[in-house]
SEMAR-500974 format. One line per 4 residues: their letters; for each residue x, y, z of C-alpha. Coordinates in nm, 2 decimals. Layout:
BEGIN
a	X,Y,Z  ...
***
This chain:
BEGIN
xxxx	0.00,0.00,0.00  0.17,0.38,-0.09  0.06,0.65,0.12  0.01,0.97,-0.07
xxxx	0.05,1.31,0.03  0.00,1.60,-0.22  0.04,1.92,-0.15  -0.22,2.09,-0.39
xxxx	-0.53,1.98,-0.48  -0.48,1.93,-0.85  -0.24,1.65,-0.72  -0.57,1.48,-0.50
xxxx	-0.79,1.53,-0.87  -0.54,1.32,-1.03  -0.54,1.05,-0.74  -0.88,0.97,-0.74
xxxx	-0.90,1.04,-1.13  -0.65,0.74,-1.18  -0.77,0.48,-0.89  -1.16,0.55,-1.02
xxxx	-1.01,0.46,-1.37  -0.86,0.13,-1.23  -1.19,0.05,-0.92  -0.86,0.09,-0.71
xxxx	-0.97,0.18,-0.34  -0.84,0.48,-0.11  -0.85,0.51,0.26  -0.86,0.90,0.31
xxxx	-0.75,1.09,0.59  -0.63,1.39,0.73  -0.38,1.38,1.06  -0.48,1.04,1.09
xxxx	-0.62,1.13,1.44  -0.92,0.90,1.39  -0.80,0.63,1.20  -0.99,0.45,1.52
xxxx	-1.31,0.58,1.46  -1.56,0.40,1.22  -1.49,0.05,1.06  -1.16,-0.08,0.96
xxxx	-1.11,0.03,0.61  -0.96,-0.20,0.34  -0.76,0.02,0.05  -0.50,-0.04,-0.24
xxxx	-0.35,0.32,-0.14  -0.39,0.56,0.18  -0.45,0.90,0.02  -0.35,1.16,0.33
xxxx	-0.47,1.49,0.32  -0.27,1.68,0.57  -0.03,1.80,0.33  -0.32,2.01,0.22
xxxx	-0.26,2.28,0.54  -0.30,2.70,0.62  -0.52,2.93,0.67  -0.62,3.08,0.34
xxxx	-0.85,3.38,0.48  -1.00,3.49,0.76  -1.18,3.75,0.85  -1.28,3.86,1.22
xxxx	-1.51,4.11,1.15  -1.74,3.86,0.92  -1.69,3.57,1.12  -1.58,3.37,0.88
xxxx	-1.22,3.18,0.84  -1.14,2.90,0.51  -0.91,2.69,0.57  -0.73,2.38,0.35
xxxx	-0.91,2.08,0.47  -0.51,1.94,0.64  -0.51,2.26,0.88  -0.44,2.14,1.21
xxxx	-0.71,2.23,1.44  -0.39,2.37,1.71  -0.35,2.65,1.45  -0.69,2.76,1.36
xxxx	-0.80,2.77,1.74  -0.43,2.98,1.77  -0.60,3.19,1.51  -0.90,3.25,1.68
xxxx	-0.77,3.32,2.01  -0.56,3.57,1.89  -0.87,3.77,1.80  -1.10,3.62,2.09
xxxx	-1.31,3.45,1.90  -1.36,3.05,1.89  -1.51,2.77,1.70  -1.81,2.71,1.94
xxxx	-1.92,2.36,1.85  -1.59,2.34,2.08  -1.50,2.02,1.86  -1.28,1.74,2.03
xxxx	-0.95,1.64,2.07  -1.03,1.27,1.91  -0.65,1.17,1.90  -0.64,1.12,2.32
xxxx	-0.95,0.86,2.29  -0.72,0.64,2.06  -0.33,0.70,2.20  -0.16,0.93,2.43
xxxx	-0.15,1.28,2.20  -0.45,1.49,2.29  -0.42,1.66,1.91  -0.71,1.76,1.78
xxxx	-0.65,1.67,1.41  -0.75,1.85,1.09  -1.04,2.07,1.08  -1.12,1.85,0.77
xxxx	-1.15,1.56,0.97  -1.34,1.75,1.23  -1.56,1.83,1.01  -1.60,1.45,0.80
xxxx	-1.65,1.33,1.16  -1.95,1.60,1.28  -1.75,1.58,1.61  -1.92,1.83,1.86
xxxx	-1.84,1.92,2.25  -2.05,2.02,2.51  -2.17,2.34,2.40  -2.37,2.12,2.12
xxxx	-2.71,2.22,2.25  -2.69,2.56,2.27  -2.40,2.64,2.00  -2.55,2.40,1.74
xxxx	-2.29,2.06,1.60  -2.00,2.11,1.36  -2.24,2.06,1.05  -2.40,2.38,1.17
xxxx	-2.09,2.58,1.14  -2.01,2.46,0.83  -2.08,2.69,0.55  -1.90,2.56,0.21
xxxx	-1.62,2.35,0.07  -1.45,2.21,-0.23  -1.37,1.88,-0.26  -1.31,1.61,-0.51
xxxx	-1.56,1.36,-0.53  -1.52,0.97,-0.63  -1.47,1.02,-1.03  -1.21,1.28,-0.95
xxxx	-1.42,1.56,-1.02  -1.37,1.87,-0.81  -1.65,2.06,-0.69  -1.77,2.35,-0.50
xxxx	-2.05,2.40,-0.24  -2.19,2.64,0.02  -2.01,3.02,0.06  -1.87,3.26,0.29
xxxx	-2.17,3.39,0.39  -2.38,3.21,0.73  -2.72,3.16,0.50  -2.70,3.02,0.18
xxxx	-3.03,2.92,-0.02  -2.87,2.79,-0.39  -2.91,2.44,-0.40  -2.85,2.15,-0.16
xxxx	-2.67,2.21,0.13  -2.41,1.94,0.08  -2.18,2.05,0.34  -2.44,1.95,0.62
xxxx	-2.46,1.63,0.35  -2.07,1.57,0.41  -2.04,1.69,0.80  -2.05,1.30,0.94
xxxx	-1.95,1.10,0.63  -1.65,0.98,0.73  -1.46,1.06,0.38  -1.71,0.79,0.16
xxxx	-1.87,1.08,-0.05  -1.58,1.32,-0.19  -1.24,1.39,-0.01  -1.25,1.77,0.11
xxxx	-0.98,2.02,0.00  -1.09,2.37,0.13  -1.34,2.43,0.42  -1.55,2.78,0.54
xxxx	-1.63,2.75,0.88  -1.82,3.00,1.09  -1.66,3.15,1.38  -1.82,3.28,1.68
xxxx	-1.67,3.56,1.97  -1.54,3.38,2.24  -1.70,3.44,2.57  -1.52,3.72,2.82
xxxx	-1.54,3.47,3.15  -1.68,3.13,3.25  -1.77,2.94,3.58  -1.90,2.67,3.71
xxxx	-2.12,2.54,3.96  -2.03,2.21,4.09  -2.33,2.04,4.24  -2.29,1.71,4.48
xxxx	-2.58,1.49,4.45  -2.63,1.12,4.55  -2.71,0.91,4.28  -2.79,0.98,3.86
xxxx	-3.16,1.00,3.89  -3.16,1.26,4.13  -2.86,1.46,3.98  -3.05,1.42,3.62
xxxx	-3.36,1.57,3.75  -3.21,1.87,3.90  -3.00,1.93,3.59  -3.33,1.95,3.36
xxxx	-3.51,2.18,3.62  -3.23,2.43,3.61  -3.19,2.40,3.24  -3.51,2.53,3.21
xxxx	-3.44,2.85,3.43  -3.33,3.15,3.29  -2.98,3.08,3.40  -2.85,3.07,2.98
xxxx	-2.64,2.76,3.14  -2.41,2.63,2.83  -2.28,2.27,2.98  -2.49,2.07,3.17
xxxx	-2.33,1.71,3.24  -2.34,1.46,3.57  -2.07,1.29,3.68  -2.03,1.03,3.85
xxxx	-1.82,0.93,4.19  -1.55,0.73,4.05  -1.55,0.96,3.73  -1.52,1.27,3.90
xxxx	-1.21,1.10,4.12  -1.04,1.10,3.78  -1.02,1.41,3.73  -0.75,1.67,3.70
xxxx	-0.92,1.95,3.91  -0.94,1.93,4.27  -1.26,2.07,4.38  -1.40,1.84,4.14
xxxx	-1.22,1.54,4.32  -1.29,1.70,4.67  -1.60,1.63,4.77  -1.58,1.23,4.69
xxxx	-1.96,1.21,4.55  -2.15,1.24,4.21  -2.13,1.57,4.09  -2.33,1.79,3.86
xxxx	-2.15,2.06,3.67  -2.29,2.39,3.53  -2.12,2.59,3.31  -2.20,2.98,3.28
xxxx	-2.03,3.18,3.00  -2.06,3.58,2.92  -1.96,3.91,3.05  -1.77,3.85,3.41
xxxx	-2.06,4.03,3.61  -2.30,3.80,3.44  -2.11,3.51,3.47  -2.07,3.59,3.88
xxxx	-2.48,3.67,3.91  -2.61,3.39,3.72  -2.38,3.14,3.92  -2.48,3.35,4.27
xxxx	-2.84,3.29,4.14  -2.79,2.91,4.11  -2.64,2.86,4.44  -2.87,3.03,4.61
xxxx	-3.19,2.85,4.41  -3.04,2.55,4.54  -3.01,2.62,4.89  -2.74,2.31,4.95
xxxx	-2.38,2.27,4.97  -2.21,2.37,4.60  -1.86,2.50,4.51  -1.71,2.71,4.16
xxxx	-1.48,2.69,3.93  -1.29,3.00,3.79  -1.10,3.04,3.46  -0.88,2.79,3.42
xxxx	-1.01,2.53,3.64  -1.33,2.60,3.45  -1.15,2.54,3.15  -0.98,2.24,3.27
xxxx	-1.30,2.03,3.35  -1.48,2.13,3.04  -1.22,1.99,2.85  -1.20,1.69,3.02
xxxx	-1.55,1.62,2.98  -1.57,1.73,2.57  -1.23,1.48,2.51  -1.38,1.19,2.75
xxxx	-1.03,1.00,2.75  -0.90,1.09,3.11  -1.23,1.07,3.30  -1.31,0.70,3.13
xxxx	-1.11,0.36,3.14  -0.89,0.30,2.85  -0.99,-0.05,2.76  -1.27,-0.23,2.66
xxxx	-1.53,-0.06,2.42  -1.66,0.30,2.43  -1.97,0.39,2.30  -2.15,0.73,2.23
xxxx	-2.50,0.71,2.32  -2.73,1.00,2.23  -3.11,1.02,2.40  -3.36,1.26,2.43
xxxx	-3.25,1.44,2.74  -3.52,1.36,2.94  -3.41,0.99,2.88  -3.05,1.04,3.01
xxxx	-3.06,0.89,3.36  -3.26,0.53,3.26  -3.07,0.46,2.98  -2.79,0.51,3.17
xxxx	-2.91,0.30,3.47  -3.04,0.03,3.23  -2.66,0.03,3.00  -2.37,0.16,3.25
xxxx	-2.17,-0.10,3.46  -2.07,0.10,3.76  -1.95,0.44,3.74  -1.76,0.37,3.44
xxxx	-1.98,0.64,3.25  -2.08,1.01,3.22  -2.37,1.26,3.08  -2.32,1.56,2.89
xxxx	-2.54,1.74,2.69  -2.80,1.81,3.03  -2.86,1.43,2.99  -2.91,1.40,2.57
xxxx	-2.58,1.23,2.54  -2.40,0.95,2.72  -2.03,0.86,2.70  -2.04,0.47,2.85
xxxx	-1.74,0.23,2.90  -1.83,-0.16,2.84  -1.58,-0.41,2.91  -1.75,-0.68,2.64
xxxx	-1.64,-0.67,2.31  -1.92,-0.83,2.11  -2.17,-0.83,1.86  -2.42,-0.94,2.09
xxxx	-2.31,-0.67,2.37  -2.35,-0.44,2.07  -2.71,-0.59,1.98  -2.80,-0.51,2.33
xxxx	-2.67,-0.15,2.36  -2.88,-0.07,2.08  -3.15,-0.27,2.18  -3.21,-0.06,2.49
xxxx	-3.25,0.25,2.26  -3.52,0.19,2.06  -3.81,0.26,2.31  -3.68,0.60,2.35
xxxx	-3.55,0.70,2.00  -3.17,0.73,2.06  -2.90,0.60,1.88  -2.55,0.46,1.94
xxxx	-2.20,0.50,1.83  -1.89,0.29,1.87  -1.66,0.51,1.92  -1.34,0.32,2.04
xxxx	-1.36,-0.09,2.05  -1.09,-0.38,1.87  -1.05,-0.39,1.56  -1.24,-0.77,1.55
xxxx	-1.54,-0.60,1.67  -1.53,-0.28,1.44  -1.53,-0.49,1.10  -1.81,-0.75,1.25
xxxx	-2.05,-0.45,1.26  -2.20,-0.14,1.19  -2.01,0.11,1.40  -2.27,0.37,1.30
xxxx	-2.62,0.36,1.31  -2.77,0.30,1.02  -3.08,0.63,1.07  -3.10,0.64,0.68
xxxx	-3.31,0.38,0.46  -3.09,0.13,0.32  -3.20,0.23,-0.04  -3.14,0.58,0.03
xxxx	-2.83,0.57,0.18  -2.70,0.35,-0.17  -2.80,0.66,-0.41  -2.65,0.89,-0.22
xxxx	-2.33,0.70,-0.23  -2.38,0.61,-0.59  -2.44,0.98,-0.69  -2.08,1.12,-0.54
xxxx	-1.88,0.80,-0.54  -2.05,0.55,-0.78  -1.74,0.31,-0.79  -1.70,0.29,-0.42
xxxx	-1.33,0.37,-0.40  -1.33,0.63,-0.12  -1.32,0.48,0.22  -1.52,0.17,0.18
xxxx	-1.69,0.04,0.48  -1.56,0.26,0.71  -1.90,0.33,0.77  -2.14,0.05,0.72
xxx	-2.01,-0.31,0.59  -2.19,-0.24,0.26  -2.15,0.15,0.17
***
């Protein structure tokens, strides 16, 4: 197998060009960050993208940066900072779920994954912030979607069609992202509670105040023991945590507000300690066990706490998203473990994602789930890749 790595995007034209001429198959990717993620893929060639990197223009007061698709999300989030402003589907450091680098990759491959943190709810996912591209599709035809403006009417809107495909419909060259000023201050109000159903409900009842709270997740003992930050270790319980973001005095009000709602013991975070736990939380890695399988459960929020009750072994879990998404540690590595996480969804509507798990278990089944008709799902694939060279199977056995 050759790895190749151009450096222009006439070079990735003539790559897929010449292997569509010959039915010969490419893994794509960008850093490589999430060559775990998705079904093991078996390719002829590895076509790497990260050769493809810089910052071709952005501009603050439009709130809008493009970006080669190879960009490494360190130096776009450099960028931003340097003008305080942020990409605020706060997208996650994927590389420290599958070794010990807590890179985030390219914001190519943050945007081919639809990888979101936990400002999801309110901020919207990445496919949300993603406003146009080119990109080459699987006849080695280069084409061009979206703009650089946030609402654009002309068409499809394909890059919410390639947000989440994994590199299967076209590999992407050039990206538009919108950007977002970041906030001034944040806290957090750290909540003990005893047990998930209780720390659930009282996380929905203060979502639904006018607190404009912007992370909502429960964690639990042994989870919260993991951490880095050592109020959040202190009080040796369950914890919820509330995250406030704004102007400082708001910030200071709203989390004065909460504390005094509540009426029982709580303590804040500040700044960096803030900061610390949030990231934590949106990257998953250090707060969960390392082995066995991890899968990515997403619920109505109102569902969090029994799915987790009816899924989680021990405390070997966590809820963001004020309880519509669950990050769960299994220690069996099967298809029928699988079967039965997914089972235990479909009364409520969610869906599940195998996020990290062997590479046995990862060809053996669907590591996404399959939300789209079968028959759909094949003309979509047919209509930008109809030879199937571009990542086969990475993900669904058949697509």
């Amino acid at each position: 197998m050759a790895f190749l790595e151009p450096s222009h995007p006439a070079e990735v034209v003539d790559i897929i060009r010449a292997h569509a001429a010959d039915r010969r198959k490419l893994a794509i990717q960008g850093q490589g960050t999430k060559i775990g993620l998705g079904r093991p893929v078996t390719a002829d060639n590895t076509l790497s993208l990260r050769g493809l990197s810089g910052i071709v223009s952005y501009e603050p007061e439009e709130l809008v940066l493009t970006a080669k698709c190879g960009t490494p999300l360190a130096e776009i989030t450099e960028a931003l900072a340097a003008k305080r402003q942020h990409l605020a589907f706060e997208p996650i450091a994927s590389a420290s779920l599958f070794g010990p680098s807590n890179e985030g990759g390219s914001i190519g491959g943050v945007l081919a994954a639809n990888l979101s943190g936990p400002r999801r709810p309110s901020a919207g996912a990445a496919r949300d912030h993603f406003l146009g591209f080119t990109a080459v599709n699987g006849l080695g035809e280069e084409f061009k979607a979206g703009g650089k403006v946030v609402k654009n009417v002309t068409g499809y809107d394909l890059p919410k069609l390639l947000a989440g495909s994994m590199g299967t419909l076209a590999a992407l060259t050039e990206v538009t992202v919108k950007v977002l000023p970041a906030p001034e201050k944040q806290r957090t109000v750290l909540i003990p509670v005893a047990d998930a159903a209780a720390g659930h409900g009282r996380m929905i009842a203060l979502l639904q105040d006018a607190f404009e709270i912007d992370g909502a997740a429960f964690l639990p003992t042994s989870v919260a023991a993991r951490s880095s930050v050592d109020l959040v270790r202190a009080p040796g319980s369950a914890l919820i945590a509330l995250r406030l973001s704004g102007a400082p005095g708001s910030c200071a009000d709203r989390c004065g507000g909460i504390r005094q709602l509540l009426g029982v013991p709580s303590e804040e975070l500040h700044s960096t300690r803030s900061r610390t736990l949030w990231a934590e939380i949106r990257d998953v890695a250090a707060l969960l066990p390392d082995e066995g399988c991890l899968w990515r459960v997403s619920v109505p929020p109102s569902a969090g706490a029994k799915i987790a009750t009816s899924l989680a072994t021990g405390d070997d879990w966590l809820m963001d998203w004020g309880g519509g998404l669950l990050w769960i540690a299994r220690t069996e590595s099967s298809a029928a473990d699988a079967a039965q996480v997914r089972a235990a969804l479909v009364e409520c509507g969610g869906h599940a994602t195998l996020v990290r798990g062997p590479e046995i278990l990862r060809r053996e089944i669907d590591v996404f789930a399959r939300d789209v008709p079968p028959a759909l799902l094949r003309r979509v694939k047919e209509a930008f890749d109809p030879h199937g060279i571009l990542n086969p199977g990475r993900m669904y056995r058949d697509w």
